[in-house]
PQR file with spaces between the fields and no chain letter, atoms N, CA, C, O and H, PARSE charges and radii, in Angstrom:
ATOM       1  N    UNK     1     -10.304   14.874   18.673 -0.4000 1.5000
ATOM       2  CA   UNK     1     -10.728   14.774   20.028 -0.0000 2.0000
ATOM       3  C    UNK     1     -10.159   13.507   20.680  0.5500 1.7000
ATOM       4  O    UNK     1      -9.733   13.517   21.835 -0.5500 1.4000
ATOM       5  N    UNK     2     -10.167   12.314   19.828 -0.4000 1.5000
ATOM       6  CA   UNK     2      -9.812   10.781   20.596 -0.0000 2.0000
ATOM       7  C    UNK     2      -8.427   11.258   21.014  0.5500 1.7000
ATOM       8  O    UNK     2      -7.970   11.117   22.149 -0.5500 1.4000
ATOM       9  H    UNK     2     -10.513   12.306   18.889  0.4000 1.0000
ATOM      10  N    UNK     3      -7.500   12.115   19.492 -0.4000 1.5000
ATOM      11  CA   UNK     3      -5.616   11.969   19.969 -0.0000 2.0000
ATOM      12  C    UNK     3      -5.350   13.308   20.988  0.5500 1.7000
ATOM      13  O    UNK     3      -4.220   13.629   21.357 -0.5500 1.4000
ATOM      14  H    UNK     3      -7.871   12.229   18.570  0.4000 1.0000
ATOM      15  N    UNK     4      -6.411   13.927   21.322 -0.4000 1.5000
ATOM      16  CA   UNK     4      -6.191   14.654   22.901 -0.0000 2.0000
ATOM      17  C    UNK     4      -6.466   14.356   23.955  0.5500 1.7000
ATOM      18  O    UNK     4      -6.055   14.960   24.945 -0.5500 1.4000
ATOM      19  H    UNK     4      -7.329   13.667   21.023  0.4000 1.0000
ATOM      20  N    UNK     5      -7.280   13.280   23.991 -0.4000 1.5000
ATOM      21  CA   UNK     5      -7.824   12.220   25.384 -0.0000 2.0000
ATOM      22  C    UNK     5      -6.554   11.355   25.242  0.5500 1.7000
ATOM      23  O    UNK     5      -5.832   11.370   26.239 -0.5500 1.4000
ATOM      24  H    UNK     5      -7.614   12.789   23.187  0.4000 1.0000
ATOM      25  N    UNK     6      -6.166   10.658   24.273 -0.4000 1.5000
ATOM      26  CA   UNK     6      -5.564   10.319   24.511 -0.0000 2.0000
ATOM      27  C    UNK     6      -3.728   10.412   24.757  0.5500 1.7000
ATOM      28  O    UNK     6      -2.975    9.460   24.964 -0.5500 1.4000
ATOM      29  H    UNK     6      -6.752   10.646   23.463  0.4000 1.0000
ATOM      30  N    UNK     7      -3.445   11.561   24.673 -0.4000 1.5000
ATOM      31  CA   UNK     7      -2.475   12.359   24.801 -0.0000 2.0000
ATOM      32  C    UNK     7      -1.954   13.034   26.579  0.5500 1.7000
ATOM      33  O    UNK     7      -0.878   13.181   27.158 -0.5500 1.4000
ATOM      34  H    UNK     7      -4.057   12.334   24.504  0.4000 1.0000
ATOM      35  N    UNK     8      -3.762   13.351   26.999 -0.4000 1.5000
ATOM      36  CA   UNK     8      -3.817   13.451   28.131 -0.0000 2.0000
ATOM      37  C    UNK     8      -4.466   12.085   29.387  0.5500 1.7000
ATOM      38  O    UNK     8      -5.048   12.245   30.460 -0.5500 1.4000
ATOM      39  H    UNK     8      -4.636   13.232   26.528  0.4000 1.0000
ATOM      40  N    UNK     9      -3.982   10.590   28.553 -0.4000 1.5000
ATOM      41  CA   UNK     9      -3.418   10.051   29.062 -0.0000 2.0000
ATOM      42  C    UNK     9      -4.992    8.815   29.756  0.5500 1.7000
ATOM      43  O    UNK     9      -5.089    8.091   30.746 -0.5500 1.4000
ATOM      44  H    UNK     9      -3.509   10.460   27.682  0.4000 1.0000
ATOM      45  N    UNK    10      -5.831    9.111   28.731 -0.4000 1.5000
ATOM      46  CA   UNK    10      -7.321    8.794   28.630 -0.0000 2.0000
ATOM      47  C    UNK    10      -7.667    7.177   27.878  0.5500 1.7000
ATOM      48  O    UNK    10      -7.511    7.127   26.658 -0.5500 1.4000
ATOM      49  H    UNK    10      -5.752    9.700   27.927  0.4000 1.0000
ATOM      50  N    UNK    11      -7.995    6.259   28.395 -0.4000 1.5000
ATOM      51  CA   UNK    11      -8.029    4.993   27.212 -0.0000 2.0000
ATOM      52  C    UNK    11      -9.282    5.547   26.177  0.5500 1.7000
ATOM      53  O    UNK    11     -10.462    5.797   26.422 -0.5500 1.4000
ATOM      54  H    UNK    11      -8.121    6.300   29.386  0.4000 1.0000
ATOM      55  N    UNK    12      -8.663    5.607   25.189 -0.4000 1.5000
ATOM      56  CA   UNK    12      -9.417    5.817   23.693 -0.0000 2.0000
ATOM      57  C    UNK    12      -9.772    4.823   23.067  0.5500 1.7000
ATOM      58  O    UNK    12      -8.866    4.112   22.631 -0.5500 1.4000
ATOM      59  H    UNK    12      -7.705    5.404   24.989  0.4000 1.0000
ATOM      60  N    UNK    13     -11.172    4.426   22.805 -0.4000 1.5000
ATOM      61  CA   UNK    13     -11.792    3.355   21.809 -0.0000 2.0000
ATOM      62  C    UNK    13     -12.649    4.554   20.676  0.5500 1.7000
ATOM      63  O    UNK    13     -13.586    5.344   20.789 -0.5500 1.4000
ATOM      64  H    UNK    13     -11.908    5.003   23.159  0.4000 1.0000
ATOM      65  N    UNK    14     -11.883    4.214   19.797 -0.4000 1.5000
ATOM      66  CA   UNK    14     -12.412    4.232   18.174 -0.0000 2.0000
ATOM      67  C    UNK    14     -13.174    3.657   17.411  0.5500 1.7000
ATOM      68  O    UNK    14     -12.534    2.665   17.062 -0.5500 1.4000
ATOM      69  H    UNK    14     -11.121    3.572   19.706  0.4000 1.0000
ATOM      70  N    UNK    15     -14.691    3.622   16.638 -0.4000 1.5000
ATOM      71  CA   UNK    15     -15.372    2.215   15.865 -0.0000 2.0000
ATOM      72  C    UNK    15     -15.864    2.803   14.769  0.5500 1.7000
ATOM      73  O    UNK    15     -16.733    3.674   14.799 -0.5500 1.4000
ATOM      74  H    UNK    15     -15.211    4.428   16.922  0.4000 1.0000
ATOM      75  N    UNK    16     -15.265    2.299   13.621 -0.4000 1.5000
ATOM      76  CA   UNK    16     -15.488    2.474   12.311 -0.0000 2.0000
ATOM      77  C    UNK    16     -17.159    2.793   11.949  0.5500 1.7000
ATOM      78  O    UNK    16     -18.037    2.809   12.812 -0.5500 1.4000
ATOM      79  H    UNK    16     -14.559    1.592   13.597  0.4000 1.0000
ATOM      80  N    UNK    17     -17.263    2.906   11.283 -0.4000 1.5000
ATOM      81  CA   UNK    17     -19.049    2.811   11.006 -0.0000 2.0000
ATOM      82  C    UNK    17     -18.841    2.048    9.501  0.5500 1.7000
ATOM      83  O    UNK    17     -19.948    2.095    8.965 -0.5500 1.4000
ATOM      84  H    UNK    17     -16.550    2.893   10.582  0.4000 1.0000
ATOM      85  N    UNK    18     -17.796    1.306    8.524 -0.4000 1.5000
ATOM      86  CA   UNK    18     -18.135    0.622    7.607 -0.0000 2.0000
ATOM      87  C    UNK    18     -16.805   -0.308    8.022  0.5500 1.7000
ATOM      88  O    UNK    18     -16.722   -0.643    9.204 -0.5500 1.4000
ATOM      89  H    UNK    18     -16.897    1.268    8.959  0.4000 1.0000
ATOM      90  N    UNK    19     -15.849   -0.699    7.167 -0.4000 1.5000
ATOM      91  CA   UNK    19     -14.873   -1.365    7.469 -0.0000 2.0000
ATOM      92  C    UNK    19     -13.699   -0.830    8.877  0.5500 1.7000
ATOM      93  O    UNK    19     -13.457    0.312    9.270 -0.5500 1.4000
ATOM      94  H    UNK    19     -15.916   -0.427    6.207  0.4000 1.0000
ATOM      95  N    UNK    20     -13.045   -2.441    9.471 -0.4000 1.5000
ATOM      96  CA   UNK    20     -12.087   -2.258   10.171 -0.0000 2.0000
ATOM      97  C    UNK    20     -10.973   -1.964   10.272  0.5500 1.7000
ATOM      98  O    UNK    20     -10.375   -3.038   10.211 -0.5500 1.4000
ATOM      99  H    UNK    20     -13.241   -3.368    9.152  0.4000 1.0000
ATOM     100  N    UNK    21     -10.014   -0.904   10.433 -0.4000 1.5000
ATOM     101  CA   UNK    21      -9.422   -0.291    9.842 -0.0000 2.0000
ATOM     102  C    UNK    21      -9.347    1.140    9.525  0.5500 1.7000
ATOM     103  O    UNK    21      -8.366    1.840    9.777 -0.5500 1.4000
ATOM     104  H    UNK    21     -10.500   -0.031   10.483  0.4000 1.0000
ATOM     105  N    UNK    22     -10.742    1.665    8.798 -0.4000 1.5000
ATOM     106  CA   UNK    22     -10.815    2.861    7.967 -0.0000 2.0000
ATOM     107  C    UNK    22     -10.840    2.591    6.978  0.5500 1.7000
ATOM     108  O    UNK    22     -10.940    1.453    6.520 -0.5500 1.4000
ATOM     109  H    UNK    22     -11.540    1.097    8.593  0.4000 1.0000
ATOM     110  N    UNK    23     -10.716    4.059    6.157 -0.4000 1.5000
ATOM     111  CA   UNK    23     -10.464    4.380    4.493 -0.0000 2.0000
ATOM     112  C    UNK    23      -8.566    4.351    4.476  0.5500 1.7000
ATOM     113  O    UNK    23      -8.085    3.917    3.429 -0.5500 1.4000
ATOM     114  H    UNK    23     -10.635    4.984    6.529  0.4000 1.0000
ATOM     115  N    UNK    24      -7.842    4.668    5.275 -0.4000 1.5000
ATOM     116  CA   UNK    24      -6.568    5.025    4.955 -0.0000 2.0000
ATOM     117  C    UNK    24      -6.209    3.020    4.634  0.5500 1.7000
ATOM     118  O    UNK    24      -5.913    2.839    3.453 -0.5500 1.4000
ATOM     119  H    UNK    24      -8.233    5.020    6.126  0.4000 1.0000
ATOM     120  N    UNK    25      -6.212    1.990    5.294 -0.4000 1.5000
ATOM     121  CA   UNK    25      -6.000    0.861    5.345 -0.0000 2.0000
ATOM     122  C    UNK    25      -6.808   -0.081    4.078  0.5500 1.7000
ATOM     123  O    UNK    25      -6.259   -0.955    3.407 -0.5500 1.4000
ATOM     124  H    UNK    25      -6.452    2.138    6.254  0.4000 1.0000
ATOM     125  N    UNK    26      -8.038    0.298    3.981 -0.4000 1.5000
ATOM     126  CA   UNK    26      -8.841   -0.623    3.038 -0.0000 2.0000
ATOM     127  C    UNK    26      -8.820    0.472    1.801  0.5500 1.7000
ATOM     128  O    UNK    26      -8.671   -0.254    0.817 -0.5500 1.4000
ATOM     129  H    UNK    26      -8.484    1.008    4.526  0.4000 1.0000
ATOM     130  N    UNK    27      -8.879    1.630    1.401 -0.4000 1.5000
ATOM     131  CA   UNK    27      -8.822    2.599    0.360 -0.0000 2.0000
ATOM     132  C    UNK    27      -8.231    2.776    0.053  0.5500 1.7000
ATOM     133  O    UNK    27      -7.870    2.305   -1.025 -0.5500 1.4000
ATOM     134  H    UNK    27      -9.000    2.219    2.200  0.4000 1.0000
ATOM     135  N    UNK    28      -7.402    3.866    0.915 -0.4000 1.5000
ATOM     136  CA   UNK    28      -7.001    5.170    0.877 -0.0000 2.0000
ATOM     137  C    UNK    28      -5.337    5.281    0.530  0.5500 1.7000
ATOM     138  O    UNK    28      -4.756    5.378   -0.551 -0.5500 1.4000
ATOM     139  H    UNK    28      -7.696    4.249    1.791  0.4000 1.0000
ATOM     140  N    UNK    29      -4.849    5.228    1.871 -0.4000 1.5000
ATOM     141  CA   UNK    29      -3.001    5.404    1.517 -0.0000 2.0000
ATOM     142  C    UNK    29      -2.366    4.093    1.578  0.5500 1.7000
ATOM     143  O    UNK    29      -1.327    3.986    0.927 -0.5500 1.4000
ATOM     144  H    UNK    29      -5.321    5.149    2.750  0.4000 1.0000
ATOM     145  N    UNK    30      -2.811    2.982    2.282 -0.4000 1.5000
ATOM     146  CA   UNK    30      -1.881    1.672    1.981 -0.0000 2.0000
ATOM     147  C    UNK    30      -2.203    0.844    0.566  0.5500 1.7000
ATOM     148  O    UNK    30      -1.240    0.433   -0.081 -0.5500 1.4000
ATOM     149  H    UNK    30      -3.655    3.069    2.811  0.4000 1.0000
ATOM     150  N    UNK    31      -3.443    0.623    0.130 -0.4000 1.5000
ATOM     151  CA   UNK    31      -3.582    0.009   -0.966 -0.0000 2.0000
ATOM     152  C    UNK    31      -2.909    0.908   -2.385  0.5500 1.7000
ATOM     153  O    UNK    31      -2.519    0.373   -3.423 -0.5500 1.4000
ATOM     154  H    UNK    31      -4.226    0.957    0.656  0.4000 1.0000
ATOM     155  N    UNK    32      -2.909    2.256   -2.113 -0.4000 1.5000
ATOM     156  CA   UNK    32      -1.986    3.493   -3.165 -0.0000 2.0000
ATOM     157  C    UNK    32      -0.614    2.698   -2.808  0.5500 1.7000
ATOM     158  O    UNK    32       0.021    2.047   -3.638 -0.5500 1.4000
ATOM     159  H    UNK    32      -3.227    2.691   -1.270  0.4000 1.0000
ATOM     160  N    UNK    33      -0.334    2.819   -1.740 -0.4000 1.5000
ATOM     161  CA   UNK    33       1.111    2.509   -1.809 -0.0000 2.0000
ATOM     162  C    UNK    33       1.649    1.211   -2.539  0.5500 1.7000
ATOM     163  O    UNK    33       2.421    0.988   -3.471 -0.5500 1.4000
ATOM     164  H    UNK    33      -0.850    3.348   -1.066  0.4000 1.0000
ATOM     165  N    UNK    34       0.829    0.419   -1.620 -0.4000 1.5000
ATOM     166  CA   UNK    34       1.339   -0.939   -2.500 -0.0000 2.0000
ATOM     167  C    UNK    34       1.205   -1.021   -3.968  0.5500 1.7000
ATOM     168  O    UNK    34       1.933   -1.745   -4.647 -0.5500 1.4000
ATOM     169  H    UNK    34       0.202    0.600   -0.862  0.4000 1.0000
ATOM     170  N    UNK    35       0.238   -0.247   -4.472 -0.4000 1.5000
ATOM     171  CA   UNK    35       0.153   -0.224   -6.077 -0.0000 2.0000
ATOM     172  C    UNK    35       1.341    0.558   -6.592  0.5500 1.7000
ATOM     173  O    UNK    35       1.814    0.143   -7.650 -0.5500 1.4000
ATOM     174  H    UNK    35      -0.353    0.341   -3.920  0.4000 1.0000
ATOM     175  N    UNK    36       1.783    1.379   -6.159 -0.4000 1.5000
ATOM     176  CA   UNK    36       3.015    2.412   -6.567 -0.0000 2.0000
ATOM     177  C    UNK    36       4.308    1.147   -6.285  0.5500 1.7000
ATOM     178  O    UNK    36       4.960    0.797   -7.268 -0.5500 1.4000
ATOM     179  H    UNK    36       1.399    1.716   -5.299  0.4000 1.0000
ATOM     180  N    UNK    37       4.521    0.707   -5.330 -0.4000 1.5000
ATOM     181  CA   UNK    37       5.760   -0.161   -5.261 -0.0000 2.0000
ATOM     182  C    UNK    37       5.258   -1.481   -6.250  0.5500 1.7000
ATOM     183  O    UNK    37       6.333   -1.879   -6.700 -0.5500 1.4000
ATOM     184  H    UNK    37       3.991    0.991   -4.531  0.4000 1.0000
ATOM     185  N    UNK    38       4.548   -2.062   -6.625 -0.4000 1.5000
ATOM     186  CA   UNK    38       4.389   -3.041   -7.666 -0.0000 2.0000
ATOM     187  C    UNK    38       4.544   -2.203   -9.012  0.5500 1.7000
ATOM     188  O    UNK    38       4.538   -2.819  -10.078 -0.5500 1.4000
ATOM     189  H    UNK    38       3.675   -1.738   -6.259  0.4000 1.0000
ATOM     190  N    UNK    39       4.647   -1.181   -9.000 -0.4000 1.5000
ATOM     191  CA   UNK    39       4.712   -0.397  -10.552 -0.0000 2.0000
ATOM     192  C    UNK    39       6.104   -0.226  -10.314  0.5500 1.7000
ATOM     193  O    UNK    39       6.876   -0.780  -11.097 -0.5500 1.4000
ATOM     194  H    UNK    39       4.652   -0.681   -8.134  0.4000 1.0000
ATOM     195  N    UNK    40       6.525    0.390   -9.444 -0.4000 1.5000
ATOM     196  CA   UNK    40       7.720    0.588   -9.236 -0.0000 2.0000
ATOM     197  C    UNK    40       9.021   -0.543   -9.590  0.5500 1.7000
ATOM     198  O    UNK    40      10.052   -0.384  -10.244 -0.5500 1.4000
ATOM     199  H    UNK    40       5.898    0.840   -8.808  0.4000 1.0000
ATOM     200  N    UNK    41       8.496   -1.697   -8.878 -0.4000 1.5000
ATOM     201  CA   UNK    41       9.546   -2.988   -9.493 -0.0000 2.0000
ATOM     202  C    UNK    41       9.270   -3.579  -10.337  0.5500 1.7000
ATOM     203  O    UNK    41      10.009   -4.492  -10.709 -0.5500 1.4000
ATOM     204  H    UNK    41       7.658   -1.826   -8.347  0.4000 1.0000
ATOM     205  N    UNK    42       7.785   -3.215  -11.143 -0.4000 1.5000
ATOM     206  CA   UNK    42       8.002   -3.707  -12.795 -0.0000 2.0000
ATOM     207  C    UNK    42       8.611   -3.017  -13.773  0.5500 1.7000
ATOM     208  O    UNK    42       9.125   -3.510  -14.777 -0.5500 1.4000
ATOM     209  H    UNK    42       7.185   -2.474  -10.842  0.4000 1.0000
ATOM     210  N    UNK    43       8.513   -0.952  -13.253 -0.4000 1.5000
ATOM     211  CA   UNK    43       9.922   -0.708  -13.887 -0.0000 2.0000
ATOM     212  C    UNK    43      11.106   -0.988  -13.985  0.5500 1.7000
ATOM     213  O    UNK    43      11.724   -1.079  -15.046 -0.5500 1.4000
ATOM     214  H    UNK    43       8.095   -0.552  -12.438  0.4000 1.0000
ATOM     215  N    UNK    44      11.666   -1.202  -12.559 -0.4000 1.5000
ATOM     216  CA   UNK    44      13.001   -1.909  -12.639 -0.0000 2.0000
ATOM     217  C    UNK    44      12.849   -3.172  -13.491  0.5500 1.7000
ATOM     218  O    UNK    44      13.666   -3.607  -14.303 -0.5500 1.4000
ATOM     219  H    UNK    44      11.164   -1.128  -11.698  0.4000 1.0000
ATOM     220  N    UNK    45      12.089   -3.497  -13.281 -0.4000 1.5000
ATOM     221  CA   UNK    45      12.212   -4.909  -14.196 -0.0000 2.0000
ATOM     222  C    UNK    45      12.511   -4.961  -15.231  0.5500 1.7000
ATOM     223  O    UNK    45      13.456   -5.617  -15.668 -0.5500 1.4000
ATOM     224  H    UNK    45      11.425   -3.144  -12.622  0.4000 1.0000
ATOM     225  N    UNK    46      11.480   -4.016  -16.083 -0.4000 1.5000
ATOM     226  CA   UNK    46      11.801   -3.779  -17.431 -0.0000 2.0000
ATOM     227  C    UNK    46      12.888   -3.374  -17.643  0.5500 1.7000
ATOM     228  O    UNK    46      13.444   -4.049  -18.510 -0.5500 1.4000
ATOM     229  H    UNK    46      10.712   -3.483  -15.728  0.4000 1.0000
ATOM     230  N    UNK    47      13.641   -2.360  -17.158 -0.4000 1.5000
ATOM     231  CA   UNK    47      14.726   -1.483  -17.516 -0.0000 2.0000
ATOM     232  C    UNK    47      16.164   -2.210  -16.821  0.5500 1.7000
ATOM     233  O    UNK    47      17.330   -1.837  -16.684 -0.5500 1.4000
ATOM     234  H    UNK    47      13.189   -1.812  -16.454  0.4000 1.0000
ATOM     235  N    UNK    48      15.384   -3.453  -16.470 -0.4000 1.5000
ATOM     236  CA   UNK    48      16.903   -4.582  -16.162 -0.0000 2.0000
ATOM     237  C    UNK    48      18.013   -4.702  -16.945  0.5500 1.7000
ATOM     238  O    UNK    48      19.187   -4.468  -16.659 -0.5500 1.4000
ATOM     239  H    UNK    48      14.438   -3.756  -16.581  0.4000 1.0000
ATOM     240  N    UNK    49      17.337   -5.243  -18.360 -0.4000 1.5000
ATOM     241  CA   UNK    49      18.569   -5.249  -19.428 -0.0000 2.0000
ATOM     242  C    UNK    49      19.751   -4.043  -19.613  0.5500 1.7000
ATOM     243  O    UNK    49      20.958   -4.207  -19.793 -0.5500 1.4000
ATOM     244  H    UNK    49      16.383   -5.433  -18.592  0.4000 1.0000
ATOM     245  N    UNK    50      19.149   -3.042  -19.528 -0.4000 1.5000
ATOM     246  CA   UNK    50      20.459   -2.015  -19.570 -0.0000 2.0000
ATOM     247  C    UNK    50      21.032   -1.722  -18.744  0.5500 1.7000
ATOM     248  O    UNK    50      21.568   -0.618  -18.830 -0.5500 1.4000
ATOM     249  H    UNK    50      18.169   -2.909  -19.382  0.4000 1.0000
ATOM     250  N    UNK    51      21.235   -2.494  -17.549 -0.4000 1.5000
ATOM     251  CA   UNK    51      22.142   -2.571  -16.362 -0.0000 2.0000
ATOM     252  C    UNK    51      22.514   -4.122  -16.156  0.5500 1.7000
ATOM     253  O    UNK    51      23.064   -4.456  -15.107 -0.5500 1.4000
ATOM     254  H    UNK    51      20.799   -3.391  -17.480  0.4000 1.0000
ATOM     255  N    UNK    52      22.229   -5.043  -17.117 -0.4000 1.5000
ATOM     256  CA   UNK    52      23.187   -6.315  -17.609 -0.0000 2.0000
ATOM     257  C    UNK    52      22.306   -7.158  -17.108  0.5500 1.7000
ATOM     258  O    UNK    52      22.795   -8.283  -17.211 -0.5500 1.4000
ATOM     259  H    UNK    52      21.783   -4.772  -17.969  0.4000 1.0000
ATOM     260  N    UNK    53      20.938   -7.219  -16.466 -0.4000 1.5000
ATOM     261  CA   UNK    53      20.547   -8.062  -15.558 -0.0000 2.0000
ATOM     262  C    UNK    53      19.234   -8.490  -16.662  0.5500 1.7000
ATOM     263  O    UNK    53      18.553   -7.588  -17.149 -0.5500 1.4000
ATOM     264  H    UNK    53      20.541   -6.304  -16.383  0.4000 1.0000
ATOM     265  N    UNK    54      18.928  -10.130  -17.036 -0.4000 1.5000
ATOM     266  CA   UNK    54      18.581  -10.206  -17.986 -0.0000 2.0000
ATOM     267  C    UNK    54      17.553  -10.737  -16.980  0.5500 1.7000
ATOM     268  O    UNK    54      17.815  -11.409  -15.982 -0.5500 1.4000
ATOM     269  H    UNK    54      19.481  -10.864  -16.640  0.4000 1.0000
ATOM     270  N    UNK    55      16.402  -10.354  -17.374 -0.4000 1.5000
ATOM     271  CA   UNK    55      15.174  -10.671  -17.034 -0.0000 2.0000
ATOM     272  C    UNK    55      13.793  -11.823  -17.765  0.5500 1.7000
ATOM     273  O    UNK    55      12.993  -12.585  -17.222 -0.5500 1.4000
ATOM     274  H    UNK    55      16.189   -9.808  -18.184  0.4000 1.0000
ATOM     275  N    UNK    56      14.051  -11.453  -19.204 -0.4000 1.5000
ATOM     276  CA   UNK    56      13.205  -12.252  -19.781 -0.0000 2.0000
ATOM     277  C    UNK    56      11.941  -11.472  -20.060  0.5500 1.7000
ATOM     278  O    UNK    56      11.903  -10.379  -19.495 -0.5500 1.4000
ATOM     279  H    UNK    56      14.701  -10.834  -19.645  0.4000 1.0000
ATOM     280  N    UNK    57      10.996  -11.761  -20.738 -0.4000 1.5000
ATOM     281  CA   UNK    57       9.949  -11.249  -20.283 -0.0000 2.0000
ATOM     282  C    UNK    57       8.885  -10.979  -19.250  0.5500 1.7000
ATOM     283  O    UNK    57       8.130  -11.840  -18.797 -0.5500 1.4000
ATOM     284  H    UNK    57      11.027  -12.649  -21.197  0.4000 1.0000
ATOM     285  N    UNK    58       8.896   -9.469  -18.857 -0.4000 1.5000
ATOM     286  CA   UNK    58       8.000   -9.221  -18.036 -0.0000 2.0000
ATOM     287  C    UNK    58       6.720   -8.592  -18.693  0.5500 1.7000
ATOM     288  O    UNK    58       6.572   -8.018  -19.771 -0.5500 1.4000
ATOM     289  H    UNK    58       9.510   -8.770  -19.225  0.4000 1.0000
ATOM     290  N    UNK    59       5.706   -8.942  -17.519 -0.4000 1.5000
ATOM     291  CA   UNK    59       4.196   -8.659  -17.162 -0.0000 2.0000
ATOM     292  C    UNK    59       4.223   -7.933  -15.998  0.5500 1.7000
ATOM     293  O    UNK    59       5.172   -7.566  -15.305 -0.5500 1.4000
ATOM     294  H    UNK    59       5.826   -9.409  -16.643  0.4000 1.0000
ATOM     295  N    UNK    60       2.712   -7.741  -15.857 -0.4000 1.5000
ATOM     296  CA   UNK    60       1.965   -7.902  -14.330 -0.0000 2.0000
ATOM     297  C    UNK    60       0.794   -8.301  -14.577  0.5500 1.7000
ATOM     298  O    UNK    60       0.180   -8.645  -15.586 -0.5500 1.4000
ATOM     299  H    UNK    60       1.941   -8.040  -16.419  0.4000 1.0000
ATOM     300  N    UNK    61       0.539   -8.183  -13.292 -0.4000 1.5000
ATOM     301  CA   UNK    61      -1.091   -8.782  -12.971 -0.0000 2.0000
ATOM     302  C    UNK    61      -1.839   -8.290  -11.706  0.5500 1.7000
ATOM     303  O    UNK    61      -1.687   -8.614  -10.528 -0.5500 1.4000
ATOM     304  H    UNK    61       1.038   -7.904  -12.472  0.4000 1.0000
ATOM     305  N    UNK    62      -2.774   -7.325  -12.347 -0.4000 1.5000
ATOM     306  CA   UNK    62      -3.296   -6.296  -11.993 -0.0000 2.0000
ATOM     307  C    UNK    62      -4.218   -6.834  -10.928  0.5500 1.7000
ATOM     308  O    UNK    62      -4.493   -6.009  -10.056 -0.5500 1.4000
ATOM     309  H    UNK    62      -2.897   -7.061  -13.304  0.4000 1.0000
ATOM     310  N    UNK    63      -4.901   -8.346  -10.765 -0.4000 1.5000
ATOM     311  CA   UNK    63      -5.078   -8.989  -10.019 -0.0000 2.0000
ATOM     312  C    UNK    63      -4.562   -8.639   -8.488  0.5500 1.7000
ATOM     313  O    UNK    63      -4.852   -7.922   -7.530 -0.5500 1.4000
ATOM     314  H    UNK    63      -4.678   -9.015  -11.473  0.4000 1.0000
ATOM     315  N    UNK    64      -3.568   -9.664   -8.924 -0.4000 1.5000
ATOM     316  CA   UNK    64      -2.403  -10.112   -7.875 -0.0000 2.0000
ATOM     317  C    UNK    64      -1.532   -8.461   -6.905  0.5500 1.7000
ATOM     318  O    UNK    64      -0.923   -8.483   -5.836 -0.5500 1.4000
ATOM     319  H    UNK    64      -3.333  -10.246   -9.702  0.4000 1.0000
ATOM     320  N    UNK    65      -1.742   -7.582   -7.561 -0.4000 1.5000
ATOM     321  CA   UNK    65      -1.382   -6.620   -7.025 -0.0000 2.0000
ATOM     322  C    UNK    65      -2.496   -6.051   -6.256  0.5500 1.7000
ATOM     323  O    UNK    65      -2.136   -5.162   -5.485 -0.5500 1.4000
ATOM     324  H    UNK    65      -2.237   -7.564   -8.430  0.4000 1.0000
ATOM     325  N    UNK    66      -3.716   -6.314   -6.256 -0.4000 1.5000
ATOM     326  CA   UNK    66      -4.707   -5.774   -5.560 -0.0000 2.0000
ATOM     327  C    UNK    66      -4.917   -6.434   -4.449  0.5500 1.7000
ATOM     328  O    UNK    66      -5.765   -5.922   -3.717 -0.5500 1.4000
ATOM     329  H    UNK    66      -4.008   -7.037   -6.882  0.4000 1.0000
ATOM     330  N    UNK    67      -4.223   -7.802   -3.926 -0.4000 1.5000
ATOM     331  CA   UNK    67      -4.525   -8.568   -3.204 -0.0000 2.0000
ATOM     332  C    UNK    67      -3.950   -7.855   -1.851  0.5500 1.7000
ATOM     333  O    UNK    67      -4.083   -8.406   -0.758 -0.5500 1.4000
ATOM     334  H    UNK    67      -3.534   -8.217   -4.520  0.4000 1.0000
């Protein structure tokens, strides 16, 4: 209903009833994402050496990725 008012050109105010944002921003699809791209470049990481690029030992920190 808000993206047809506002489509037909209506100022639309939206208000959460728990966090600001939503579920897609504090839950849902951005905090997924960012967890998939931190997995994502600790694979590359790991799999550095067999493309000549010496890394050393890697981790993560399951922490620091939630931030």
């Amino acid at each position: 209903m808000a993206e047809k008012a506002a489509h037909q050109g209506q100022t639309v105010l939206l208000v959460e009833k728990e966090h600001h944002g939503g579920v897609c921003l504090n839950r849902g699809c951005i905090p997924t994402k960012t967890l998939l791209n931190s997995a994502k470049h600790y694979v590359h990481a790991k799999k550095a050496p067999e493309f000549g690029v010496i890394t050393g030992e890697v981790s993560f920190d399951l922490q620091k990725m939630m931030v």
